[in-house]
C-alpha positions as CSV (number, residue, x, y, z in Angstrom):
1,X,31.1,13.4,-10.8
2,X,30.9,14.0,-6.6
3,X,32.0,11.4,-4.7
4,X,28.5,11.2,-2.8
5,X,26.7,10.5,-6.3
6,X,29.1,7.7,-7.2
7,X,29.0,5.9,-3.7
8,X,25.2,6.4,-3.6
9,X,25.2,4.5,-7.5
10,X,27.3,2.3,-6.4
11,X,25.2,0.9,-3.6
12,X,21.8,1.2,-5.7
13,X,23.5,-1.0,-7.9
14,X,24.5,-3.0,-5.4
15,X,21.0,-3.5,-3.8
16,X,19.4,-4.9,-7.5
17,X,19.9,-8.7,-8.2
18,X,22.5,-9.5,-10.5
19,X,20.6,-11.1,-13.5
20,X,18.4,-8.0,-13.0
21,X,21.0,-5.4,-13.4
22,X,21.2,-4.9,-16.9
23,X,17.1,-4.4,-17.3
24,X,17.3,-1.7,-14.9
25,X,19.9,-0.2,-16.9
26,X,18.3,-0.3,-19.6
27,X,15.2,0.9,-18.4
28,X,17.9,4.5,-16.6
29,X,18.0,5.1,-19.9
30,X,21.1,6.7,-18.8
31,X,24.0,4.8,-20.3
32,X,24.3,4.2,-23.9
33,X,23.9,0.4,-25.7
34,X,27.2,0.6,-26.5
35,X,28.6,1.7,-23.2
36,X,26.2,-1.5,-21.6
37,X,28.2,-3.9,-23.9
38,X,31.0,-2.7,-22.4
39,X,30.0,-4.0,-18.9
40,X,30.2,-8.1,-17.9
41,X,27.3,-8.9,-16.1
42,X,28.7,-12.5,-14.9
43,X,31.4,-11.1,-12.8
44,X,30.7,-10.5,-9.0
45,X,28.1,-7.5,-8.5
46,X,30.9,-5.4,-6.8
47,X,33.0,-5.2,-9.7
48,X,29.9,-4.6,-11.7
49,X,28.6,-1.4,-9.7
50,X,32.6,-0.4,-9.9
51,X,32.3,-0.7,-13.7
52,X,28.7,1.0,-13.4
53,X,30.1,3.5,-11.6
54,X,33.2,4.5,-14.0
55,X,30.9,4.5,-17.1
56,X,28.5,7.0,-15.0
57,X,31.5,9.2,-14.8
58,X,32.3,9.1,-18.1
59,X,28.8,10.5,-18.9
60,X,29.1,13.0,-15.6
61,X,26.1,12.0,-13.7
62,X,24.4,13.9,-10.8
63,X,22.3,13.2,-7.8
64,X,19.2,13.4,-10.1
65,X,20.1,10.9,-13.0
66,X,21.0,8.5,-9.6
67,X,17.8,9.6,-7.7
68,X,15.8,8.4,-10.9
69,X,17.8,5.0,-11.0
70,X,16.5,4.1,-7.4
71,X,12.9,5.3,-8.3
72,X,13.4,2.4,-10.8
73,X,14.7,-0.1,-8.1
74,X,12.2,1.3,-5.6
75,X,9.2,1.0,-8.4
76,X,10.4,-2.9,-9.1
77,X,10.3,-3.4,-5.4
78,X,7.9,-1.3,-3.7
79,X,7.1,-4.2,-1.3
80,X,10.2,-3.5,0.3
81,X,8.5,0.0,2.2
82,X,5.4,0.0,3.8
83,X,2.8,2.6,2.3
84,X,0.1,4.5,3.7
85,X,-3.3,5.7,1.8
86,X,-4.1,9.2,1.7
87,X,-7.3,10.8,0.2
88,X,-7.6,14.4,-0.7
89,X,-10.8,16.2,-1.0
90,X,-11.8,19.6,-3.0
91,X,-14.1,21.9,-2.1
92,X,-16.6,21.1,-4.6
93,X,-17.0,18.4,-7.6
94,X,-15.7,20.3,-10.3
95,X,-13.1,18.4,-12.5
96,X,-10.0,20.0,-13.9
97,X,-7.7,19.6,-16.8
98,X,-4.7,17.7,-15.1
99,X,-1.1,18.9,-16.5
100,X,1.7,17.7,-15.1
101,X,4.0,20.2,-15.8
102,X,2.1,22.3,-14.0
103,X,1.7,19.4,-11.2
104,X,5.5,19.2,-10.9
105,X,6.3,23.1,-10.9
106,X,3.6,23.9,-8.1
107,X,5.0,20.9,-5.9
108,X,8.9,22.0,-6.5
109,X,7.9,25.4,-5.8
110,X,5.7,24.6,-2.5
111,X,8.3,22.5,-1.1
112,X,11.4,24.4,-1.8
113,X,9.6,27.8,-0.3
114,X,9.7,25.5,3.1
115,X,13.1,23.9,2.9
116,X,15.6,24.9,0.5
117,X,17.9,21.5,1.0
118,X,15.8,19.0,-0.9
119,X,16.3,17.1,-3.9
120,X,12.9,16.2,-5.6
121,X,12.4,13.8,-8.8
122,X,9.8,12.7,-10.9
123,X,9.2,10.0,-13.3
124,X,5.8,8.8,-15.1
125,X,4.5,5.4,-15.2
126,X,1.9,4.2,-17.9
127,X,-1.0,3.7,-15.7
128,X,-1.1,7.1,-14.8
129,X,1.0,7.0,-12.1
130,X,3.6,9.3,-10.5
131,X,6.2,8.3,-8.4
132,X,7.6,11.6,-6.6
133,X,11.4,11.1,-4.5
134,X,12.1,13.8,-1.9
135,X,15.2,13.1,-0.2
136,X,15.5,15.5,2.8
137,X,18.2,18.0,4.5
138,X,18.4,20.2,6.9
139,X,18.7,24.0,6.4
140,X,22.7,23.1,7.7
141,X,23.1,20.2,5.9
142,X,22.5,18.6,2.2
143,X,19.6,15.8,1.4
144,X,20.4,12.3,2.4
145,X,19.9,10.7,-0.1
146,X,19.4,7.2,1.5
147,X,16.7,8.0,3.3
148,X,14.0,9.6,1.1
149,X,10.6,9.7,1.2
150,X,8.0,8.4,-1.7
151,X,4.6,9.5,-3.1
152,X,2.6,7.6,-6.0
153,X,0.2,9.9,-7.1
154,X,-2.7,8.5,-9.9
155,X,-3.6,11.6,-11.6
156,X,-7.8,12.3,-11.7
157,X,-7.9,10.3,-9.0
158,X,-8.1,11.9,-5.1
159,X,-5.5,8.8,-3.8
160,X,-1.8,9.2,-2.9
161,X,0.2,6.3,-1.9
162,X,3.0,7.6,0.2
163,X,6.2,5.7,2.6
164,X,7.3,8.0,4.6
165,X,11.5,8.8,5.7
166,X,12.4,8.0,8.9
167,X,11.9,11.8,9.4
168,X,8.4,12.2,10.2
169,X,8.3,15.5,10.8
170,X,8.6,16.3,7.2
171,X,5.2,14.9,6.1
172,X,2.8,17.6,6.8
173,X,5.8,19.2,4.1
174,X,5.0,16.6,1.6
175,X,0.9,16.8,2.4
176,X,0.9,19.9,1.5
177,X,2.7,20.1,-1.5
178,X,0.6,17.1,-2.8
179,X,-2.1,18.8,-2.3
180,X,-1.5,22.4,-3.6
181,X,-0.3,20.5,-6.7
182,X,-2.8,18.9,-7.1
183,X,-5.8,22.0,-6.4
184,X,-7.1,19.7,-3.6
185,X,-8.3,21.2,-0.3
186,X,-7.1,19.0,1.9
187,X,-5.5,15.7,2.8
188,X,-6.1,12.7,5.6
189,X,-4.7,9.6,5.8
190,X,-7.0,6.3,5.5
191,X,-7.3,3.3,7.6
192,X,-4.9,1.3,4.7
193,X,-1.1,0.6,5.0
194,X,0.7,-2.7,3.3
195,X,3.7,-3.0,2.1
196,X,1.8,-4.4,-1.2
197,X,1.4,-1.2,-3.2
198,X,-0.6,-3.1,-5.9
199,X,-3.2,-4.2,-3.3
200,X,-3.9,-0.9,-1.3
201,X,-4.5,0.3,-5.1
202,X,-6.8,-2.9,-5.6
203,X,-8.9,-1.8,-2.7
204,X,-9.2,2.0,-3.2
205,X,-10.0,1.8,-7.0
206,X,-11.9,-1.4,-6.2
207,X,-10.1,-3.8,-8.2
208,X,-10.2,-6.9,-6.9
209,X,-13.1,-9.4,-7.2
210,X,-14.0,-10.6,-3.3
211,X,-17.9,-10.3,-3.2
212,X,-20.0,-9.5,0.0
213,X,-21.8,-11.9,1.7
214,X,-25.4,-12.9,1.3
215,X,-25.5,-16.4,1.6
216,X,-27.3,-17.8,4.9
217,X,-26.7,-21.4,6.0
218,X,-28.7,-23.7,5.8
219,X,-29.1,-27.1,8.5
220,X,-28.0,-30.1,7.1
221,X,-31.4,-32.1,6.2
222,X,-31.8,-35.3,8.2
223,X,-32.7,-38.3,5.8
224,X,-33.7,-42.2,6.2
225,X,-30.8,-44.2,6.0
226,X,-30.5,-47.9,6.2
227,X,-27.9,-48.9,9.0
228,X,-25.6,-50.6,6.5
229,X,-25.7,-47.7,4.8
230,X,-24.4,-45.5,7.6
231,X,-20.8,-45.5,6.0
232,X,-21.7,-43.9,3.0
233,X,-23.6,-41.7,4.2
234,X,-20.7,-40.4,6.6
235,X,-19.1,-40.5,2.8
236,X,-21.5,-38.2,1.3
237,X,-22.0,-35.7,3.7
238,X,-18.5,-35.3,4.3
239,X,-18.3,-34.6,0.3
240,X,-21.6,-32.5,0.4
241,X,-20.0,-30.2,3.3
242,X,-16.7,-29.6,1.6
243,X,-18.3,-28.8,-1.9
244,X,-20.9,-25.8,0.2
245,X,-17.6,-24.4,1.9
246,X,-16.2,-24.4,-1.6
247,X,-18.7,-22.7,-2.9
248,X,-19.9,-20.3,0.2
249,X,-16.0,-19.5,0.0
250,X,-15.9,-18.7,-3.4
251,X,-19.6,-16.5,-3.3
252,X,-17.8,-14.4,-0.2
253,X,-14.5,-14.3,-1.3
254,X,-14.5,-14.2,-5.3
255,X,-12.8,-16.1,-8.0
256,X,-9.5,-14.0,-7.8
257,X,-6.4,-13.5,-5.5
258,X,-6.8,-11.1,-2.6
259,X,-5.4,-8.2,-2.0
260,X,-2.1,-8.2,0.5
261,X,-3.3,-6.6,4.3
262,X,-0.8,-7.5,6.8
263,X,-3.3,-6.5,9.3
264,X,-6.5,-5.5,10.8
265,X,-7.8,-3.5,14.0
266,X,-11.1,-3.6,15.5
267,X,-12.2,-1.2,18.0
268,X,-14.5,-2.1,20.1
269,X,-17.0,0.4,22.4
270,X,-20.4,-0.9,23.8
271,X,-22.2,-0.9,27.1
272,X,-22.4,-3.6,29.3
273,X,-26.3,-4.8,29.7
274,X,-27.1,-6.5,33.1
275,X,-30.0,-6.9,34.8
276,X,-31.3,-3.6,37.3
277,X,-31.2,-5.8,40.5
278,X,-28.0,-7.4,40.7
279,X,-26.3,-3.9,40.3
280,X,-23.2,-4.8,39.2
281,X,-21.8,-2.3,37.4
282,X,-21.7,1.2,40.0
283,X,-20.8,3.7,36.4
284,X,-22.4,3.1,33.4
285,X,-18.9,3.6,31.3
286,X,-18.4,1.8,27.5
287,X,-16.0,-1.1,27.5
288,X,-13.7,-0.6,25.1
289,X,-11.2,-2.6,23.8
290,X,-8.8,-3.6,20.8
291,X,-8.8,-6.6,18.9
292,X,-5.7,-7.1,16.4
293,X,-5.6,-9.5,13.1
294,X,-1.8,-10.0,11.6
295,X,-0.6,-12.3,8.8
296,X,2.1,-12.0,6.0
297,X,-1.6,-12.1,3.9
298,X,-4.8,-11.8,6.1
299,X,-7.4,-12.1,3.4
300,X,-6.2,-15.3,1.9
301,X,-5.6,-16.5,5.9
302,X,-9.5,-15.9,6.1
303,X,-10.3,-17.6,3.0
304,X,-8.7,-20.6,4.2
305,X,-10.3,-20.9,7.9
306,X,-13.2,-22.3,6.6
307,X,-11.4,-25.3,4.0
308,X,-8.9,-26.0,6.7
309,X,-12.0,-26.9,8.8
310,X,-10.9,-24.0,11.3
311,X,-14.0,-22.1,11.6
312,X,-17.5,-22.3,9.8
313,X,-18.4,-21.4,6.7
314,X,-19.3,-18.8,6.3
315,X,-16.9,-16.3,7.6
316,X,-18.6,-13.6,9.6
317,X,-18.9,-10.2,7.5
318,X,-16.9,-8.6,10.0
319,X,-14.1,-10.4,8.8
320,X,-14.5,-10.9,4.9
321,X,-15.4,-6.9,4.1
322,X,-12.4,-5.9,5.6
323,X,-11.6,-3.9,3.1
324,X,-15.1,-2.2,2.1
325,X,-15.0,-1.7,5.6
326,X,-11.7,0.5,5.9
327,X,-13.3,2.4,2.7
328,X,-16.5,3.0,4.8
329,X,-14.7,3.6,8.3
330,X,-13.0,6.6,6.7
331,X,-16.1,7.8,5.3
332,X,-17.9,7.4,9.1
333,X,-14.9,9.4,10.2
334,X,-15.2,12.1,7.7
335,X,-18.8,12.8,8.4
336,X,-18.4,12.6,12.4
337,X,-15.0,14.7,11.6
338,X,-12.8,12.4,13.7
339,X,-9.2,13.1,11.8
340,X,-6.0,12.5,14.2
341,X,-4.3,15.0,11.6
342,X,-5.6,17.1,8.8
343,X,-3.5,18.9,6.6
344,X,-5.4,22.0,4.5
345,X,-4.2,24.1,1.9
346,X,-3.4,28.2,2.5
């Protein structure tokens, strides 16, 4: 086994959590049961990836058996990369048989006829997805293999999830190997990066259960009250107000968790409107500027403005459709054509 597959092993082994080990192991697939009884899991993880290591060379691994050991890792802990959406688009609506043999032989071929120093893996998940590995070279030197990028692909679907290598110069590479692959037309990234895979898929296939707003509010009502009554009343309005944000919350936001966003831009372009005679503005040019939401979860930040007694209930749409609203801003975009890149298919 070379030297540069056992080190790169050694340190994917390295990287999982020790009572974890032996399930990703298991999972490879690539060592045997008995040669896994072999190994003591209780030692320190050092000596373990050592003893990984030896057994791997036993059973003369290469760069791809490791390569699908760290799509494993990488699977268990996609959080760990942040991930972009992309959306391809054919040329018409007809549907197509999807085979992935074929899928994997037209994306080897594509990207191989552009660089020759690559190493490219596969593996299938149950839910129709397919993580893709490319580890990059040069046309002077061999992949490294610890900076690769990734692409989750959901067959029948027009969405790839894809975190990019350090080398960004080799994505319009990977773009348009996806989409030959794939008989797309062409590809453009969306408005949509997390580093929660599972939520960016919650809001493209629509997944998760926030609703849209509807509800107006309404004035509290103004009632006869005795003055030595005035205590309970405070009392019973104060209950009355949190039970409406509770349930104005629950109508804009939905029963379940929300998906993961990090954060959120608004751009912002309007004319000023003044009056005629005070003439202060000489050029009638839009203000523009940039307003920027962050939080390790922004959606469930929102939902708890309003509870926390922070802002009103309810939230302004601008702020709860987030999400619909990054679906419908790339949609604006494609009919306007405003694409900072597009990547088409010869």
């Amino acid at each position: 086994m070379d030297e540069t597959v056992a080190e790169y092993i050694r340190r994917t082994v390295l990287k999982i959590p020790r009572d974890e080990i032996k399930m990703m192991l298991q999972k490879w697939g690539f060592l045997s049961e008995a040669q896994l009884q072999t190994l003591n899991f209780h030692q320190v993880k050092d000596n373990i990836s050592q003893d990984v290591v030896q057994l791997c060379e036993e059973n003369s691994a290469d760069i791809k058996q490791a390569a699908v050991l760290d799509i494993i890792y990488n699977h268990t802990y996609h959080n760990k990369r942040m991930w972009s959406v992309y959306q391809m688009k054919k040329t018409g609506e007809e549907l197509e048989y999807f085979d992935l043999t074929d899928f994997k032989k037209k994306f080897k071929k594509r990207l191989r006829s552009a660089l020759k120093n690559v190493t490219i893996t596969f593996r299938e998940y149950e839910d129709n997805a397919i993580w893709i590995r490319v580890a990059w070279g040069t046309p002077s030197r061999k992949p490294n293999q610890y900076k690769p990028s990734y692409v989750v692909y959901h067959s029948q679907t027009p969405y790839a999830f894809i975190s990019a290598s350090v080398l960004k110069s080799n994505l319009p590479l990977l773009c348009q190997a996806l989409v030959v692959a794939s008989n797309y037309h062409d590809i453009r990234e969306m408005e949509l990066r997390s580093h929660s895979l599972n939520s960016l898929k919650d809001i493209v296939f629509k997944r998760y259960s926030q609703n849209f707003q509807t509800y107006c509010p309404k004035p509290l009502q103004e009632k006869n009250v005795e003055p030595e009554n005035v205590d309970l009343r405070i009392v019973q309005e104060n209950r009355s107000e949190k039970e409406r944000i509770q349930r104005v919350n629950q109508e804009v936001f939905g029963d379940g968790p929300q998906p993961i966003l990090e954060f959120a831009h608004y751009r912002l372009e309007t004319m000023f409107k003044s009056d005629p005679k005070m003439d202060i503005l000489d050029k009638k040019e839009p203000f523009r500027c940039l307003v920027k939401f962050s939080s390790p979860h922004l959606l469930e930040s929102l939902k708890s403005l309003a509870p926390a007694g922070m802002a009103d209930a309810p939230l302004s749409p601008l702020l709860t459709c987030i999400p619909q609203k990054a679906r419908n801003y790339f949609r604006i975009r494609e009919k306007k054509g405003l694409f900072p890149e597009t990547f088409v298919s010869p």
